[in-house]
C-alpha positions as CSV (number, residue, x, y, z in Angstrom):
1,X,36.8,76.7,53.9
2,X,34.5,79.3,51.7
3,X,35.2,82.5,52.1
4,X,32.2,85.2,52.8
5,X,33.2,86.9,48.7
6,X,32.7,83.2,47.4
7,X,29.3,82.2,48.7
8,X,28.1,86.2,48.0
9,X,29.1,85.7,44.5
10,X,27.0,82.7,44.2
11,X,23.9,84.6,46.0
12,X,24.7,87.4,44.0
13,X,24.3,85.8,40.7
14,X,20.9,84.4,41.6
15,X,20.0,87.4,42.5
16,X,20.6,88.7,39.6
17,X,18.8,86.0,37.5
18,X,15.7,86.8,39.4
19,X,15.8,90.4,38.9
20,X,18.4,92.3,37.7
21,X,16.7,95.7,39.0
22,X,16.4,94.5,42.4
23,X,20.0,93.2,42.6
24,X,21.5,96.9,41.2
25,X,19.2,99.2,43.6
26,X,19.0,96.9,46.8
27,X,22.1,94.4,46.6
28,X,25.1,96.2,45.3
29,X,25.7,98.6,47.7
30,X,26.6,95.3,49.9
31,X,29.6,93.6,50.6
32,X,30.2,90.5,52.0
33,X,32.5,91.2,55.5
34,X,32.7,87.2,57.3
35,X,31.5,83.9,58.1
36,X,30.8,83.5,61.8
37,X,30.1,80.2,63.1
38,X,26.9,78.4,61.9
39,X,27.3,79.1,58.5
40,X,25.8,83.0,59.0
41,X,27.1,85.5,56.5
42,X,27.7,89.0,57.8
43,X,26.7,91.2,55.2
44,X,28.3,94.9,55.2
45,X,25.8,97.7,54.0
46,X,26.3,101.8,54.4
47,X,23.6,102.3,57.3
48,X,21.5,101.1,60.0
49,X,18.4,102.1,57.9
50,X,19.8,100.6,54.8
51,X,19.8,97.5,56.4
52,X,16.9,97.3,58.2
53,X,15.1,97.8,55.0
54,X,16.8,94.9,53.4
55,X,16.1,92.4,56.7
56,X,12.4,93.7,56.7
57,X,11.3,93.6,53.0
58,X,14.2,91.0,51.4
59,X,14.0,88.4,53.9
60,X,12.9,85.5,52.1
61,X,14.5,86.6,49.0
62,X,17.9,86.5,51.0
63,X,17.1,83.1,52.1
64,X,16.3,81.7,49.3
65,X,19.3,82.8,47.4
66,X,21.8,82.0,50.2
67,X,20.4,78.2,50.4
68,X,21.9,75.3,49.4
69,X,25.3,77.3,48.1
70,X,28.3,74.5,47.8
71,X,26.0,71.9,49.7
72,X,25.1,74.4,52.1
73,X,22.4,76.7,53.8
74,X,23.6,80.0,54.9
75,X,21.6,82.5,57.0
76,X,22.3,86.3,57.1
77,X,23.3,89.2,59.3
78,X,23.5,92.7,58.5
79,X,26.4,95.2,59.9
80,X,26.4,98.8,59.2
81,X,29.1,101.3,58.0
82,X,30.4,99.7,55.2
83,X,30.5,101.1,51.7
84,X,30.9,98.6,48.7
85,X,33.1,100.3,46.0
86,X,31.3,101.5,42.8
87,X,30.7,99.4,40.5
88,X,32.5,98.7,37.0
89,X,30.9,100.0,33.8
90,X,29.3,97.0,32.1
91,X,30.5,96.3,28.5
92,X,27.8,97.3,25.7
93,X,25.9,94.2,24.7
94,X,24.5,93.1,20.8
95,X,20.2,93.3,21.9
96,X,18.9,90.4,22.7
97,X,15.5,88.6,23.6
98,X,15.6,89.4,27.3
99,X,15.0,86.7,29.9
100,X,12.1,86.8,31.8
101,X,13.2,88.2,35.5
102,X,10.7,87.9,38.3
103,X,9.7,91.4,39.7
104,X,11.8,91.9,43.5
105,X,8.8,91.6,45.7
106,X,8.2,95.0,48.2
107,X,10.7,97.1,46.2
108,X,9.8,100.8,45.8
109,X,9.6,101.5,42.0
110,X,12.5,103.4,39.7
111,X,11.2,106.5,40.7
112,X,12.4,105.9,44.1
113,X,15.6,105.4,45.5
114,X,17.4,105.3,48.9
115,X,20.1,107.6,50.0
116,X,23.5,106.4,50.3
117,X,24.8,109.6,51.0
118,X,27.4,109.1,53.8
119,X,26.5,110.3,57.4
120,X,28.1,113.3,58.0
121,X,27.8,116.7,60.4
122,X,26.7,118.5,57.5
123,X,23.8,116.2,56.8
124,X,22.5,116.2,60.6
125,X,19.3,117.7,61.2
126,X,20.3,119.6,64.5
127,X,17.6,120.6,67.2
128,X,17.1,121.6,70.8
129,X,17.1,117.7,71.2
130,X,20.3,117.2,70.1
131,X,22.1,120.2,69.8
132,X,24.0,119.8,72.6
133,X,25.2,116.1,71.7
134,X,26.1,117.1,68.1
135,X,27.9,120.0,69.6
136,X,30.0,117.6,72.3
137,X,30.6,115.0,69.3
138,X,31.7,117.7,66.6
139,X,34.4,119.3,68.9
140,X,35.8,115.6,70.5
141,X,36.6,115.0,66.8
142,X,38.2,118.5,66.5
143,X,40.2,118.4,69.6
144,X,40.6,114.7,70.3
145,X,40.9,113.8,74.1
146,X,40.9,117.5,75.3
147,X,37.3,118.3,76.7
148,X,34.8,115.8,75.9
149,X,36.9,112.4,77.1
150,X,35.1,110.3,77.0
151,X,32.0,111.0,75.9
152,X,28.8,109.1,76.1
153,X,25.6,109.5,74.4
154,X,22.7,108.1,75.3
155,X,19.2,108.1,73.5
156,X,16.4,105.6,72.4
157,X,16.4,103.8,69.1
158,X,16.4,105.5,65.9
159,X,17.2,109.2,67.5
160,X,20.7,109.8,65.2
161,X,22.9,108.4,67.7
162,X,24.9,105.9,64.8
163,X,24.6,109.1,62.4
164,X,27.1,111.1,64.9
165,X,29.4,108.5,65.4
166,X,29.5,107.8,61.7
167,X,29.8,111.7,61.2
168,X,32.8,111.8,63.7
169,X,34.0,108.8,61.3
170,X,34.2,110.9,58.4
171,X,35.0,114.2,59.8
172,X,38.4,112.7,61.4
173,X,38.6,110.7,58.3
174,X,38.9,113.6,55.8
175,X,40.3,115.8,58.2
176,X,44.0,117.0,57.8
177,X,45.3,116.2,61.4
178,X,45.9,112.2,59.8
179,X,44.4,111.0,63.4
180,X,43.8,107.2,63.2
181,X,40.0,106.5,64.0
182,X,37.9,103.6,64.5
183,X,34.4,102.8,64.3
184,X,32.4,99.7,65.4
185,X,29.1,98.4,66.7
186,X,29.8,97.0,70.1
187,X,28.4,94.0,68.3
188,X,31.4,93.9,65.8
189,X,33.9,93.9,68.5
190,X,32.0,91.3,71.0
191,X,31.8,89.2,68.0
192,X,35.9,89.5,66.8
193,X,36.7,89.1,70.5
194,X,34.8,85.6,70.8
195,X,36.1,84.5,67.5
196,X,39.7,84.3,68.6
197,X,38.8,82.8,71.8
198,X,37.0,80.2,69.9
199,X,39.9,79.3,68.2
200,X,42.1,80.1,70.5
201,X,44.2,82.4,69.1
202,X,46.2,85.3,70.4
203,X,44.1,88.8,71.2
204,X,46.9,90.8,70.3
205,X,45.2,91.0,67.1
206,X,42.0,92.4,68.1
207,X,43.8,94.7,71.2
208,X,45.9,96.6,68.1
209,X,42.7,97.0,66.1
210,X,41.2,99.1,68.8
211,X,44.0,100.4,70.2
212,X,46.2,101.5,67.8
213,X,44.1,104.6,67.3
214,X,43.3,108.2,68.2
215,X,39.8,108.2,68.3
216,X,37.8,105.0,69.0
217,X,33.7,105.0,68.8
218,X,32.2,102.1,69.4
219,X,28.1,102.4,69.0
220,X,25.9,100.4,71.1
221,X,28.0,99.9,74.2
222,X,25.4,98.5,76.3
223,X,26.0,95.1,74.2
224,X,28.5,94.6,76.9
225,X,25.9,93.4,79.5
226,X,26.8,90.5,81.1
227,X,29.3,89.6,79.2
228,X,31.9,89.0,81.9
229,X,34.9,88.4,79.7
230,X,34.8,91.1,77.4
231,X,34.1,93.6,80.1
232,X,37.1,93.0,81.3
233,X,38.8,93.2,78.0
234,X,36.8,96.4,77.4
235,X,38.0,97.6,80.7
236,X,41.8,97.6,80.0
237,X,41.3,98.9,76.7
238,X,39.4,102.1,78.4
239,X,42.0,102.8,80.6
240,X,44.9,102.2,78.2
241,X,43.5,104.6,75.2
242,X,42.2,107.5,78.6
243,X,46.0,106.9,80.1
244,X,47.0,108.0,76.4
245,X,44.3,111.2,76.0
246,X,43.2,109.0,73.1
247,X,38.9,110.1,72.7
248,X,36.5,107.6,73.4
249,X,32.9,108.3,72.0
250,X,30.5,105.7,73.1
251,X,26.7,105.7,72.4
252,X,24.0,103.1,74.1
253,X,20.1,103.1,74.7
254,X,20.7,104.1,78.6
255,X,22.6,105.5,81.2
256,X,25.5,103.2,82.1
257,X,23.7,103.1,85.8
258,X,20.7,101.6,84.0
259,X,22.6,99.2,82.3
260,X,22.0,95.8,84.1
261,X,24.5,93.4,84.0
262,X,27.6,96.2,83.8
263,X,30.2,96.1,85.8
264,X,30.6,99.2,88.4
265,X,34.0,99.5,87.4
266,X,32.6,100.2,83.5
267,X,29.9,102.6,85.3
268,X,32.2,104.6,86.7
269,X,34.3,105.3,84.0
270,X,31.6,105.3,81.3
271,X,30.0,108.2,83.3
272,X,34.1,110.1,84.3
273,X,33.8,112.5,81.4
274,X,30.9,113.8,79.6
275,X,27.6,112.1,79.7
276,X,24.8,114.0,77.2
277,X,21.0,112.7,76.2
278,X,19.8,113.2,72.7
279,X,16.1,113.2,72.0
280,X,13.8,112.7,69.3
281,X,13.3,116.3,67.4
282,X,10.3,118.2,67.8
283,X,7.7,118.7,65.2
284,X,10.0,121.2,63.2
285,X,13.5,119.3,63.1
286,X,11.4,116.3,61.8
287,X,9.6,118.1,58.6
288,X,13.1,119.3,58.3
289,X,14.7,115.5,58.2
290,X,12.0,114.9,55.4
291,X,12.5,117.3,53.5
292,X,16.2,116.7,53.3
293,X,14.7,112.8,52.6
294,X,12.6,114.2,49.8
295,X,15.5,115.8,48.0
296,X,18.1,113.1,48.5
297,X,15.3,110.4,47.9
298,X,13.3,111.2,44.9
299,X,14.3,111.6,41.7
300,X,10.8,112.3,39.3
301,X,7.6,111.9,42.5
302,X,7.5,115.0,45.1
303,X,5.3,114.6,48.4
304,X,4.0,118.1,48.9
305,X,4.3,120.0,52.3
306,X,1.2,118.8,53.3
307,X,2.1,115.2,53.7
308,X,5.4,115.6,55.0
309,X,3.5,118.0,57.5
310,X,1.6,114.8,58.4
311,X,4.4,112.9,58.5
312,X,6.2,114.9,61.3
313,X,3.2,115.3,63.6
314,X,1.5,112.3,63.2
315,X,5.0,110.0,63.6
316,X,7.2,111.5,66.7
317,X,8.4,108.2,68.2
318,X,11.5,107.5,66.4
319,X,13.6,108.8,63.3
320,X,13.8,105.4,61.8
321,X,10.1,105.1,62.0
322,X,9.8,108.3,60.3
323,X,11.5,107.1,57.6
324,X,9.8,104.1,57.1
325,X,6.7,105.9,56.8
326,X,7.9,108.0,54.5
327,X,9.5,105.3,52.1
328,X,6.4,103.4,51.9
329,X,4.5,107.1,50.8
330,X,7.0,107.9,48.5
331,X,6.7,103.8,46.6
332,X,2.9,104.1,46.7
333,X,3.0,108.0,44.7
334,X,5.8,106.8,42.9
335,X,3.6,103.4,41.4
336,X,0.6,105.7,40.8
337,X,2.8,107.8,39.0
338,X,0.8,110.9,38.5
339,X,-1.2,113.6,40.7
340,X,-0.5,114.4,44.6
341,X,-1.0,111.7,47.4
342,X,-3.7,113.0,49.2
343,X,-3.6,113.1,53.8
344,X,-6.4,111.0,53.5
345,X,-4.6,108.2,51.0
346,X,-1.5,108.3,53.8
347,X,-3.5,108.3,56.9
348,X,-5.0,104.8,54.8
349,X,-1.3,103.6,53.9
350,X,0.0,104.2,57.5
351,X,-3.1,103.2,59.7
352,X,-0.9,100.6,60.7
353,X,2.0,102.6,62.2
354,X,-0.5,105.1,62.9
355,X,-1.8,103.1,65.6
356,X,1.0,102.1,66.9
357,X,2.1,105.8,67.3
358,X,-1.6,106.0,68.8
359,X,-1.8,103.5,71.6
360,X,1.9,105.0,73.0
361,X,0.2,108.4,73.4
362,X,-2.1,108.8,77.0
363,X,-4.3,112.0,75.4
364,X,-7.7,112.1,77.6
365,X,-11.1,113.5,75.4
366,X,-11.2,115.6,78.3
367,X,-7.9,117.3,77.2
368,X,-8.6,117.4,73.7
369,X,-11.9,119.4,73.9
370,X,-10.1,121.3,76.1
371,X,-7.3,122.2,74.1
372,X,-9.5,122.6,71.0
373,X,-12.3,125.4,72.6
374,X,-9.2,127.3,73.8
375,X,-7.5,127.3,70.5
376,X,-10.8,128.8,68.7
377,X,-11.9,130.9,71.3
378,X,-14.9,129.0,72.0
379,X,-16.6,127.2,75.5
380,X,-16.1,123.4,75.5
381,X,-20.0,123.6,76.0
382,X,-20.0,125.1,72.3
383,X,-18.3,121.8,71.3
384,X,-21.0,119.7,73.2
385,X,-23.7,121.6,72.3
386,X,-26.0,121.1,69.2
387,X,-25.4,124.8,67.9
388,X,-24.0,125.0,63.9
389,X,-22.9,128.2,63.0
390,X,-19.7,128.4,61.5
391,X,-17.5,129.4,64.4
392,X,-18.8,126.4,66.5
393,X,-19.5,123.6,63.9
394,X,-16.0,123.8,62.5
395,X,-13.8,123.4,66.0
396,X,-16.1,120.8,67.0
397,X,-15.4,118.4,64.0
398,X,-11.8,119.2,64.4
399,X,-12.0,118.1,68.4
400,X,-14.0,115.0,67.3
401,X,-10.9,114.2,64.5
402,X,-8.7,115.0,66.7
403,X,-10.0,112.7,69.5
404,X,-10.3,109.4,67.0
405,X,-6.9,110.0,66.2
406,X,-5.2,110.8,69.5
407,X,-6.7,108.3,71.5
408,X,-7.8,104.6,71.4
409,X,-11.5,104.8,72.1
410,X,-14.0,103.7,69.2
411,X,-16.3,105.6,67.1
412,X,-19.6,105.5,69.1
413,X,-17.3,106.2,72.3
414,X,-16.0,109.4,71.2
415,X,-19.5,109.9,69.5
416,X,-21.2,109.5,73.1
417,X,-18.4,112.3,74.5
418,X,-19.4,114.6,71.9
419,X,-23.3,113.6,72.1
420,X,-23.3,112.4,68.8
421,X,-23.6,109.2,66.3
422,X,-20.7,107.2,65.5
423,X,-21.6,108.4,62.0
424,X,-21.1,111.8,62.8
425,X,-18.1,111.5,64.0
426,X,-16.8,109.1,61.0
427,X,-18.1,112.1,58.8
428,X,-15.6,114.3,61.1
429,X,-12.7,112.0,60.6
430,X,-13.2,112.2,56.7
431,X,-14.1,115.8,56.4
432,X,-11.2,117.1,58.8
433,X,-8.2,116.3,55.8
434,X,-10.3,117.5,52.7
435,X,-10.6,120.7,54.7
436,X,-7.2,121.2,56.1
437,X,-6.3,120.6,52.0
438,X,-8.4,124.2,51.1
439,X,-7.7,126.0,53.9
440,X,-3.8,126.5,54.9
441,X,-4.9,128.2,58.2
442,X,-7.0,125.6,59.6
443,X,-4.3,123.2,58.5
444,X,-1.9,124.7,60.7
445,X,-3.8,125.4,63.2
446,X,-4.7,121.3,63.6
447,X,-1.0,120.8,63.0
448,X,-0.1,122.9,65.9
449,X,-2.9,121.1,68.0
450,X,-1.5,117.8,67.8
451,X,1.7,119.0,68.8
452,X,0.6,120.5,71.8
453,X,-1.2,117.7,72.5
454,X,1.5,114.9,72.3
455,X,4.2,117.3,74.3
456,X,1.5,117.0,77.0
C-alpha cells in the first residue's frame, strides 16, 4: 500500500519540474495527511482560503501531476489547519544553464504573496457582527467548561467562523494552563469514523482522539445531517466530554433547529448552552480586514484607500469573497508593476463578482433617487429634470451610477427612469469614478450612499 508522503513526493517533484516558483509559493506549505478510499489524496494546507485558492486556480495542474503515480490516478481533497514545517535550506549550487520551467498558470506574480499567518484572536477583525461571538469564544478558551458550555456559533459561509475556532486552537495551544485541545472539520471526523468501520476495526481509537481532551471544536457540525450512525457516536461523545465540564465549541451554517436530517436529541443539546450568530462586518470592519490583507499580503504593490474603499462597499456578501476580489486586484497591479490601479480598472477586473454581488441586492430606482436628492439636499424632480447647474447635474449622475450599479436593469432602462439616453447614462457610469478620484468629499459621500443603500 502507498502511503499519502510517497505519492506527494512523486507529485511534488513534477511539480517542481514544471515550475519551481509555483511549487515554493503555492505547494510547500502542503502536506500530505491520508489516502481515503478511491485512491483520493487528502492534502493538509494552513486555511480554508489557502485551499480554496489552490482547488480554484490549480485544479488541472493538481491533476495532472497526481496521474498515473505507481500505475495509478489519484484525485485530490483539501483539509484545513494543517501547517507543513519550514523548509530545509537548499545547498548552494555551481550555475548552471537553467531548464526551461513552464510558467504556473493563474499564479499572482513575486510581488504577491498569501498570508500564512496563523489564525489567531489577535488577527480578528472584531465588529458589532461578531463581537459578541469572538467575545463567547475568547473566554470558553480562558475558562474552559465554566460559562459558555457548549457553545455554538452559527453564521453563513466565509463570515470567520473557522478563524475563531482556529484562534481558540492556538490560544489554548500556547496558553500555560497545558489544556489538551482538539480541532477538526466535522468532515475530518465523519470521515475517521467511517474509515474504521470500513475496515472494521475498533473505535476506541477515534473515541480517545476526541475525547481525551479539554477543549474539543469541531467546525462545521451540520455535516452530521443524516448520518444516522455518527449521530449517535457524536451523541455519546457530547454527553461524555459535558458530564466531564470539558468545553465544546461547535460552528455550522444554521441553527441546529434548521438543520434537517438532525436528530432532536443533537438539537436539544447543541442549543443547552450558549447559542450566538456572527454576521458579515459592516462597511468599516471590512476596509479594516483589507487593510490588515494589504500589509500581510504585499511585499513591493500597495492598493491605495480608494480601492480598498471599493472593495468593502462594493463586496458585502462574504469575507472569503472579499478576499478573492482583493487577490486578483493585487496580481493584476502587481503584473503591471508600476502606477495606481485605478476604480474604474477594478470595477473592469471584478464585473464578474460585481454582478453577482448585484443580482443578490433588491435596490428599487425608486429608492435610489430617493436616497440620492436627500443626501444633496435636492427634490428628486431636480434629478428628473433637464436643469444643469452644478448643484443638480452632479447628484443626478451620481443617482444614474448609482442605479446601473445597484440594480439589474439595462442602460436605456435606467436611461428612460432618468429621461435620458442610454448614452447619457454610460457617460454617468464612466464619469462617476474619475470624479470620486479628485474629489475626496464626493467619494465619500457615494461610499456612504451605497452603504445605506444595501443595509436597506
Amino acid at each position: 500500500m502507498i502511503s499519502a508522503v510517497e505519492v506527494w513526493a512523486v507529485a511534488a517533484e513534477r511539480l517542481k519540474k514544471k515550475s519551481l516558483q509555483c511549487y515554493r509559493q503555492w505547494f510547500q506549505p502542503v502536506v500530505p495527511i491520508r489516502i481515503d478510499d478511491g485512491n483520493r489524496l487528502v492534502l493538509g494546507v494552513p486555511d480554508k482560503f489557502f485551499g480554496e485558492w489552490i482547488s480554484d486556480n490549480l485544479d488541472d495542474l493538481l491533476q495532472e501531476v497526481l496521474a498515473g503515480i505507481h500505475d495509478q490516478n489519484y484525485t485530490y481533497a483539501v483539509e484545513a489547519g494543517h501547517q507543513a514545517p519550514p523548509p530545509s535550506p537548499e545547498p548552494a549550487v555551481s550555475p548552471a544553464v537553467p531548464e526551461p520551467s513552464r510558467p504556473c498558470q493563474k499564479i499572482p506574480p513575486s510581488a504577491v504573496r498569501v498570508s500564512l499567518i496563523r489564525h489567531t484572536f489577535e488577527n480578528f477583525v472584531v465588529s458589532e457582527e461578531n463581537r459578541y461571538a469572538y467575545m463567547a469564544v475568547k473566554s470558553a478558551v480562558e475558562s474552559p467548561g465554566m460559562l459558555y458550555n457548549p457553545l455554538y456559533v452559527y453564521g453563513s459561509s466565509g463570515v470567520g467562523k473557522t478563524h475563531l475556532l482556529q484562534a481558540a486552537q492556538h490560544a489554548a495551544l500556547t496558553g500555560a494552563n497545558g489544556v489538551r485541545v482538539r480541532y477538526a472539520p466535522c468532515s475530518e471526523l465523519l470521515d475517521n469514523f467511517y474509515e474504521l468501520l470500513q475496515n472494521k476495526r475498533s473505535l476506541s481509537e477515534f473515541r480517545s482522539s476526541v475525547r481525551d481532551v479539554d477543549i474539543l471544536l469541531v467546525d462545521d457540525v451540520h455535516v452530521l445531517a443524516n448520518k444516522t450512525q455518527m449521530q449517535e457516536e457524536f451523541f455519546n461523545l457530547f454527553n461524555t466530554l459535558y458530564g466531564q465540564q470539558k468545553q465544546i465549541i461547535l460552528t455550522s451554517d444554521k441553527q441546529p433547529c434548521e438543520i434537517k436530517g438532525l436528530e432532536p436529541r443533537l438539537v436539544t443539546r447543541f442549543e443547552s448552552g450558549v447559542t450566538t450568530e456572527i454576521g458579515v462586518p459592516e462597511v468599516e470592519g471590512r476596509l479594516t480586514i483589507l487593510r490588515m490583507m494589504r500589509e500581510d499580503t504585499l511585499i513591493k504593490v500597495k492598493l491605495g484607500d480608494p480601492i480598498l474603499e471599493f472593495l468593502a462597499v462594493q463586496i458585502s456578501s462574504s469575507v472569503r469573497r472579499l478576499k478573492g476580489a482583493f487577490m486578483r486586484l493585487a496580481s493584476f497591479a502587481s503584473m503591471r508593476g508600476s502606477g495606481q490601479l485605478t476604480v474604474q480598472q477594478a470595477e473592469e477586473l471584478l464585473s464578474v463578482q460585481l454582478a453577482q454581488e448585484c443580482s443578490a441586492r433588491s435596490v428599487s430606482m425608486d429608492e435610489i433617487q430617493r436616497s440620492v436628492a436627500d443626501q444633496f439636499g435636492i427634490k428628486v424632480a431636480d434629478l428628473l429634470g433637464t436643469k444643469r447647474p452644478q448643484h443638480i447635474a452632479e447628484p443626478r449622475l451620481v443617482a444614474m451610477y448609482l442605479c446601473r450599479r445597484l440594480t439589474s436593469h439595462s442602460l436605456p432602462e435606467i436611461g428612460a427612469a432618468f429621461g435620458k439616453t442610454h448614452g447619457a447614462i454610460l457617460n454617468a457610469v464612466n464619469k462617476v469614478p474619475k470624479l470620486c478620484e479628485r474629489d475626496e468629499a464626493l467619494r465619500r459621500t457615494v461610499m456612504q450612499l451605497e452603504q445605506q443603500l444595501k443595509r436597506g
